[in-house]
Structure formats: structure tokens, C-alpha cells
N, C-alpha and C positions, 0 to 999 in steps of 0.2 A: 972800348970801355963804355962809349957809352950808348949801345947797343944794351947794357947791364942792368943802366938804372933802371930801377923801381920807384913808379909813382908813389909820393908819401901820402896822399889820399888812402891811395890802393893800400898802400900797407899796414896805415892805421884803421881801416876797417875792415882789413882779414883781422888786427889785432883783436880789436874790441870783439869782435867775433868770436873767437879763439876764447877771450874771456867769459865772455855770455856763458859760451858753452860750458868749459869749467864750473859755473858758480852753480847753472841748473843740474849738472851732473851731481857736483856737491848736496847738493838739496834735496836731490834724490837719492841718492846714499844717505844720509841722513837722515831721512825720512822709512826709509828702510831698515834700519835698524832700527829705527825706534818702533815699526809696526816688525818687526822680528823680535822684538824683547816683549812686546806683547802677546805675540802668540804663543809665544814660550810661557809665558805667565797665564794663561788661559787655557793651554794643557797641561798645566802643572796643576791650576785650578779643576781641573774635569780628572784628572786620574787623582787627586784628592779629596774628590764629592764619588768618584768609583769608589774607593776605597774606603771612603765611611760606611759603619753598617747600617743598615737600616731599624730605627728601633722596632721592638714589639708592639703592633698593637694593642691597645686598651679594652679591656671589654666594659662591655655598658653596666653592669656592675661595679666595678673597679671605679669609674666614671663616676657615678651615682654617689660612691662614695669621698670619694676626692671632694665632690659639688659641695657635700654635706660638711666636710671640714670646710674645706673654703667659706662655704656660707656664715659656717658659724663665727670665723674670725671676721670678716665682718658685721656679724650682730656683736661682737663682742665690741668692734672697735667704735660702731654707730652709738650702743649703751653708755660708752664713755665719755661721748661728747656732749655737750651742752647746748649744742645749736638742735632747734623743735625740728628743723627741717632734717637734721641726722635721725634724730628720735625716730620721725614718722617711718624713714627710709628703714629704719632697723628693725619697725613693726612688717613692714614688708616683706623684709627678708628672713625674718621668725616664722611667718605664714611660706614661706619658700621654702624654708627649711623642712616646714611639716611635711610640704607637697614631696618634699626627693624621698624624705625616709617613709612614709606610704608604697611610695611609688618603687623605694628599693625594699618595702616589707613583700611586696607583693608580686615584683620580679624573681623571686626566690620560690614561687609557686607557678614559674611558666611554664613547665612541663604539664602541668595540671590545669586546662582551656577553664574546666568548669570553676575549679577553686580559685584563678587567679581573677576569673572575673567577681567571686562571689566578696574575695576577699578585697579589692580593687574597690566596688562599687559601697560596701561597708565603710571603710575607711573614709571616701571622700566624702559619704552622707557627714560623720560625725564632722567632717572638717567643715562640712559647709554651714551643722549648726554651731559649731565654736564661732563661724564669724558672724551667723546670723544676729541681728540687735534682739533683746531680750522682748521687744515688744511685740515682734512676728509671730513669735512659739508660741504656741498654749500647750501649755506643758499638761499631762496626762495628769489628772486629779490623784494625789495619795492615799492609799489604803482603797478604792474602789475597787473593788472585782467586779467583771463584767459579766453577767450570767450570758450561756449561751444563745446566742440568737437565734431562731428558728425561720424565719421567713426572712429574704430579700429585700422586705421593704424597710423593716428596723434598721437594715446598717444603710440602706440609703440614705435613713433619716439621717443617722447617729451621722454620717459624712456630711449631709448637708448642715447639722446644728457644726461641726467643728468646721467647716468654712463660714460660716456666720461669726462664728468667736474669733478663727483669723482674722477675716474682714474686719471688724469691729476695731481690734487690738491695734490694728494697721490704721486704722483711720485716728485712734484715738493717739498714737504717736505722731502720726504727720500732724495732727490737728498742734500738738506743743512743738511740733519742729518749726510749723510756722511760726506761728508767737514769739518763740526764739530769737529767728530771723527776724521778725520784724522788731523785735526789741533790739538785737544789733544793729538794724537801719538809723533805726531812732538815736541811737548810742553816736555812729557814725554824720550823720549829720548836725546833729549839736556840737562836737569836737569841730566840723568845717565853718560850721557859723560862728565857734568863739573864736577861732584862727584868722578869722577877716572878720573881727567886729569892730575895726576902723577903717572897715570899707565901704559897709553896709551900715545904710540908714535906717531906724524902724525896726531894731533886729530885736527891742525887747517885745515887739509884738510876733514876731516867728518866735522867739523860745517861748513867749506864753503860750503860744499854741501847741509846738513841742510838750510842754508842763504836760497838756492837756494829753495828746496820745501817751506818756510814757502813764499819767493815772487811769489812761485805759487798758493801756498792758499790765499794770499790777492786778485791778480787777479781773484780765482774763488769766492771769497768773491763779488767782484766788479759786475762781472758775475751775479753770484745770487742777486745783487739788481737791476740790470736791468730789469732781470727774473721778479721779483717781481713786479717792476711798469708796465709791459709788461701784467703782470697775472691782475692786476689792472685796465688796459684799456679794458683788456679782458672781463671783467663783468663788465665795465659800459656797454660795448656795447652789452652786455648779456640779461642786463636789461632794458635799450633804445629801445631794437630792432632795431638798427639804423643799416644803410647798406653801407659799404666804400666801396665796388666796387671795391678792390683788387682782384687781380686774382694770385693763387699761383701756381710758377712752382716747378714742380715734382723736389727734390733735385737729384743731379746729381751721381750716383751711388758712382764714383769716390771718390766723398768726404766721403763718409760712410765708403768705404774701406780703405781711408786715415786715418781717427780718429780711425777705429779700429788698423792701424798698428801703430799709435802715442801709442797708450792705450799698445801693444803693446812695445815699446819704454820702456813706463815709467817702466814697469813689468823689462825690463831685467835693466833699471836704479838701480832698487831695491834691483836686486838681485848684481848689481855688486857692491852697499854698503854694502852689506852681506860680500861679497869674501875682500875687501877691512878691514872690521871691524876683519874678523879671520888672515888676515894676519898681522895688527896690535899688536894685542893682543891675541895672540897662548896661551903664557904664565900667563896669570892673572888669567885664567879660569873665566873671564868676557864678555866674548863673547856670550854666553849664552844667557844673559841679554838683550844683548845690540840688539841681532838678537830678541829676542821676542817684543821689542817696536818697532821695524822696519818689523815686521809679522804684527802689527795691520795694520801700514802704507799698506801693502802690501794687507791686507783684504779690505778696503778702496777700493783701487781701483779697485781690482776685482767687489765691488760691482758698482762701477761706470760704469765700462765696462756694465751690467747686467743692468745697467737703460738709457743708449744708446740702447743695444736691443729693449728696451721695446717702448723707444721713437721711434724707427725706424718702430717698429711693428704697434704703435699705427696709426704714419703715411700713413702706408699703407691700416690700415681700416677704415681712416678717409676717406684718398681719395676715396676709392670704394666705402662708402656711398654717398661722394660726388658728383660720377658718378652718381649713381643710380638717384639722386634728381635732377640733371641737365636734365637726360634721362626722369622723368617725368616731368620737367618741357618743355619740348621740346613736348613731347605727347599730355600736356594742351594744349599750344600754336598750334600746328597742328589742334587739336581738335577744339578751337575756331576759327582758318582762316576758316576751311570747314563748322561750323555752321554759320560766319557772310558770307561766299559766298549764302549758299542758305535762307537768308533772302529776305525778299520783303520791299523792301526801302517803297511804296507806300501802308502797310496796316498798319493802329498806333496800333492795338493791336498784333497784330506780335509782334512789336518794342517794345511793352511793357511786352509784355511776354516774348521777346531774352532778353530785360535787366533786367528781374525779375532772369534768370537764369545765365545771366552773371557776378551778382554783386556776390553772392557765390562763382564762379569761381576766381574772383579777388581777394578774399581775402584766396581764398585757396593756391593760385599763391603769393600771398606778403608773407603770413605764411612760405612758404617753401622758396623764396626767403633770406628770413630773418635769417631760420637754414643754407639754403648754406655759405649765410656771416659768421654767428657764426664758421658752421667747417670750412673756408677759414682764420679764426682768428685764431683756435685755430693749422691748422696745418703750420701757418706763426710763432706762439710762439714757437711751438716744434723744427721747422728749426732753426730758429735762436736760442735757446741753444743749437743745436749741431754743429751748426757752430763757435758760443763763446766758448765752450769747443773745436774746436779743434784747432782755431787760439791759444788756452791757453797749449794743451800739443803740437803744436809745439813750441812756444816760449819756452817751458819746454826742447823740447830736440838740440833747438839751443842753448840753457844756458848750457847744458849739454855738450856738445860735445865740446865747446870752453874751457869748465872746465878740462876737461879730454881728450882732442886730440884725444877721439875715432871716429871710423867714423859708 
């Protein structure tokens, strides 16, 4: 028998063994089925995405249209809210709306290459003057009929006087867009200096100063509506073709160089608010601040400077067109003294045939007469806002100097 025994070492680590095995068998069966009930769930999944149909494509029409509803219930829902930032977003999406139903007016004419571009590039002209600002357009004069033009060089004029009148119109808006701006600088930094004026020392000497630009922006306010009724007289007589018989002299260098050393002036004004605000307030570390809303001010006028050049430039190719039309209008006039010297007073078809060719003459001669006037107007407007701006930044830097005893 005891040839029999079994070592109890030996037998408790066949046991645990025997265990082991069990528990990883376990765990593998178990783990087996549960990646067996997922594959089953994963082909139940794929024969139920086979078995869906597939929907019908949308055509881009359909599409177009869909965009158009949708669009609309959000301008509907943007109109309803109160918040400006909804607002704005709804005027967006009103400009979006226009672009789909164009774009679906004119997808309905894609069979036809020629009429969908004809009718494509009409549309978006009108849209692109719906958002144009009213002061870019010159709008065609009413009731003018344009007699036919005969020679090439009339409609080059007529082009080149209506980019003059654009120009003009565009300068004469940015010119108030600044102003604007710089009156909300101004606005803006008076609110930051009453918000720390128990921080800052001296501060009734910055809003005196302050006082002092915001009564130069009323002035250039006053400015600009003179401008404006000025621009005003200026197309009626656009459209009239009437002829005042003003004659403009060449602005005097002098002055040009004077408003730029005013514009000058005001630039070092600026910065000695700057040296004035950091000696203030070294200590707050609010000066930062207070020089970045006095940096808009300060952008302001730079661009102001930059629309004086332009007006200066503009003046100078007005006048040289204006030469040129005088020089042919003096060439006409030569030209007719020498064809009526060798007329013969005493044969009537002569006479009928010099006034068959004289009456063209005449109205070619009024025609350009007519554009002399217009650029005689429009470089009478440009002078006089650069002489009301500069009567304006000197009165700026007599106010200044009496402020501050500099010289």
C-alpha cells in the first residue's frame, strides 16, 4: 500500500492546475459568446442597412428650393428677435435669399447657354446695385435724352466725365465716413476717461481738450452739409446742362501747402494728448487704453490727410482736361472764322450748304461747352472743401495753442 501514496505537494499542484485550466476555459467561453452575440448583432445590422432603400436623389432645383424655404424661416426667426446681432444676421440671410431665387430664376433657363448667362449676369448686376451705398451710383439724370453720338471721342468723354462724378461722390462719402468715425473715437474715449476719473489726475484738462475736438467736429459736420447742398446744385446743373459762366482760378499753391502743414498741426496735437495722458496716469496702467481710442482719432486723420491728396490730384486732372476742351474749342472757333471768310455772301446754295454744315458744328461746340461748365463746377466744389477744411484746422490749432500756450 504504500507503493500507492501520492505526494500531497504533487497532488495539490496537479489540483490548482486542473483549476487554472477551468477558470481560463471559462473565460474563454464567455468571452465567446459574447463576441458571438455581437456578430450576430452586426449581421442583423448589415442585412438591415441592405434592406433599406436607398432614397432618391435631390435635384439641384428641388435643392434651390428647399434653401429658399429654409432661408426664409430663418429671416423670419432673426426678424423676431431683439438682439442687433440677430438683426444683422437676418439682413444676411435676406441678401442670401435674393442670391438662391436668381440663381433658381435662372437655372430654369439651362438648356439655353446664351439666355441663362444673359439672364444670370442681369440679375446679379441689379443685386449688386441693391447693396451698393447710394453715394457710389450716379444715377442717370431724368428726362435727359442723349442725342446720338457721332464720333468716338464724345463717349470717351461722356465715360471719362461719369468716372469723375463717381470719383467725386466716393470721395465725398468716405470724406463723412471719416468724420463719423472720428466723432465715435472722440465719443469713446470721453466715456473711458469719466470711467477712471478717480484715477486720473488733471483729467479736466483732457476733456478740455476733448471740448475742443468734438467743436471741431461739429464744424466739420457744418462743413459737410454745405458740401452736400453744393454736390446738390452740382447735378442739378448735371442734368440741366445749364451754363453759369464761372471761370475757376487755379487754387494758389500756398494754400495747399498750408492745409497740409495744419494736418500736420493736428497729428502733433495728437500725439501731445498721448505725452499728456502717460504723464497723467504712469501709475494706473490705464494708459494703454486710453492712447488706443486716441490711435482711432489719430487713424482719422491720417485718412483725412489722404483725401486732401486725392482731392488735390483730382483737381489737377480736371483742369488739364479742361485745357484740352478749351484748346479744342478754340480750334472749332478758328476753323469756322476761316470757312465763313471764304464763303461767297452772293450764291444761296453756298449759304445753304455752309449752314447745313454749320448747324452740326454748333451743337458740337454747345455739347462741349456744356462739359467745360460741369468740370468748371465740379473743380469750384473740390476748392472750396479744401479751403472749409482748412479755415477748420486752423481755427483747430488757434483753439489749441491758446489752450496750451505752445507756439
Amino acid at each position: 500500500m504504500e507503493a500507492f501514496e501520492i505526494d500531497p505537494l504533487l497532488f495539490f499542484g496537479v489540483l490548482e492546475a486542473s483549476i487554472l485550466f477551468l477558470i481560463v476555459a471559462a473565460v474563454f467561453f464567455v468571452r465567446g459568446q459574447i463576441l458571438s452575440g455581437k456578430i450576430k448583432g452586426l449581421k442583423k445590422a448589415l442585412t438591415d442597412a441592405q434592406n433599406v432603400e436607398t432614397p432618391e436623389p435631390v435635384s439641384y432645383e428641388q435643392y434651390l428650393r428647399d434653401e429658399v424655404l429654409r432661408n426664409q424661416g430663418l429671416v423670419d426667426q432673426a426678424a423676431a428677435s431683439e438682439d442687433d446681432a440677430e438683426k444683422k444676421a437676418g439682413e444676411l440671410l435676406l441678401m442670401r435669399k435674393q442670391f438662391l431665387e436668381l440663381e433658381l430664376e435662372a437655372h430654369t433657363l439651362e438648356s439655353n447657354p446664351v439666355a441663362f448667362q444673359e439672364c444670370l449676369a442681369a440679375s446679379l448686376s441689379e443685386l449688386i446695385e441693391q447693396l451698393r451705398p447710394e453715394a457710389e451710383t450716379a444715377a442717370e439724370p431724368p428726362g435727359l435724352v442723349e442725342e446720338p453720338v457721332e464720333s468716338d471721342t464724345a463717349t470717351v468723354t461722356d465715360k471719362e466725365e461719369r468716372a469723375t462724378l463717381d470719383t467725386k461722390e466716393a470721395e465725398f462719402d468716405r470724406l463723412k465716413q471719416l468724420i463719423n468715425n472720428q466723432h465715435d473715437a472722440m465719443e469713446a474715449l470721453r466715456a473711458e476717461l469719466k470711467s477712471k476719473e478717480s484715477e486720473i489726475e488733471g483729467l479736466d484738462t483732457i476733456l478740455a481738450k476733448l471740448d475742443e475736438f468734438e467743436r471741431h467736429d461739429a464744424e466739420l459736420q457744418g462743413c459737410l452739409t454745405i458740401l452736400d447742398q453744393e454736390n446738390q446744385q452740382l447735378k442739378e446743373l448735371h442734368e440741366g446742362g445749364g451754363m453759369s459762366g464761372n471761370k475757376i482760378e487755379p487754387m494758389d499753391p500756398a494754400q495747399l501747402t498750408g492745409l497740409k502743414s495744419m494736418l500736420g498741426d493736428q497729428q502733433q496735437t495728437i500725439q501731445n494728448l498721448q505725452t499728456l495722458l502717460q504723464e497723467l496716469a504712469p501709475e494706473t496702467g490705464k494708459a494703454k487704453e486710453l492712447e488706443n481710442a486716441i490711435t482711432g482719432i489719430e487713424r482719422a486723420n491720417m485718412d483725412l490727410s489722404s483725401c486732401v491728396a486725392v482731392l488735390e490730384d483730382e483737381n489737377a486732372n480736371l483742369r488739364a482736361e479742361l485745357d484740352s476742351i478749351n484748346a479744342q474749342l478754340e480750334q472749332e472757333a478758328l476753323a469756322e472764322e476761316a470757312a465763313a471768310a471764304e464763303t461767297d455772301a452772293g450764291v444761296t446754295e453756298l449759304d445753304r450748304a455752309e449752314n447745313g454744315t454749320e448747324e452740326p458744328a454748333d451743337d458740337e461746340k454747345q455739347q462741349l461747352e456744356i462739359k467745360v461748365e460741369e468740370l468748371e463746377a465740379l473743380i469750384e466744389f473740390k476748392d472750396a472743401a479744401i479751403e472749409e477744411l482748412e479755415k477748420q484746422y486752423s481755427n483747430l490749432e488757434i483753439k489749441y495753442t491758446a489752450a496750451t500756450g505752445e507756439k
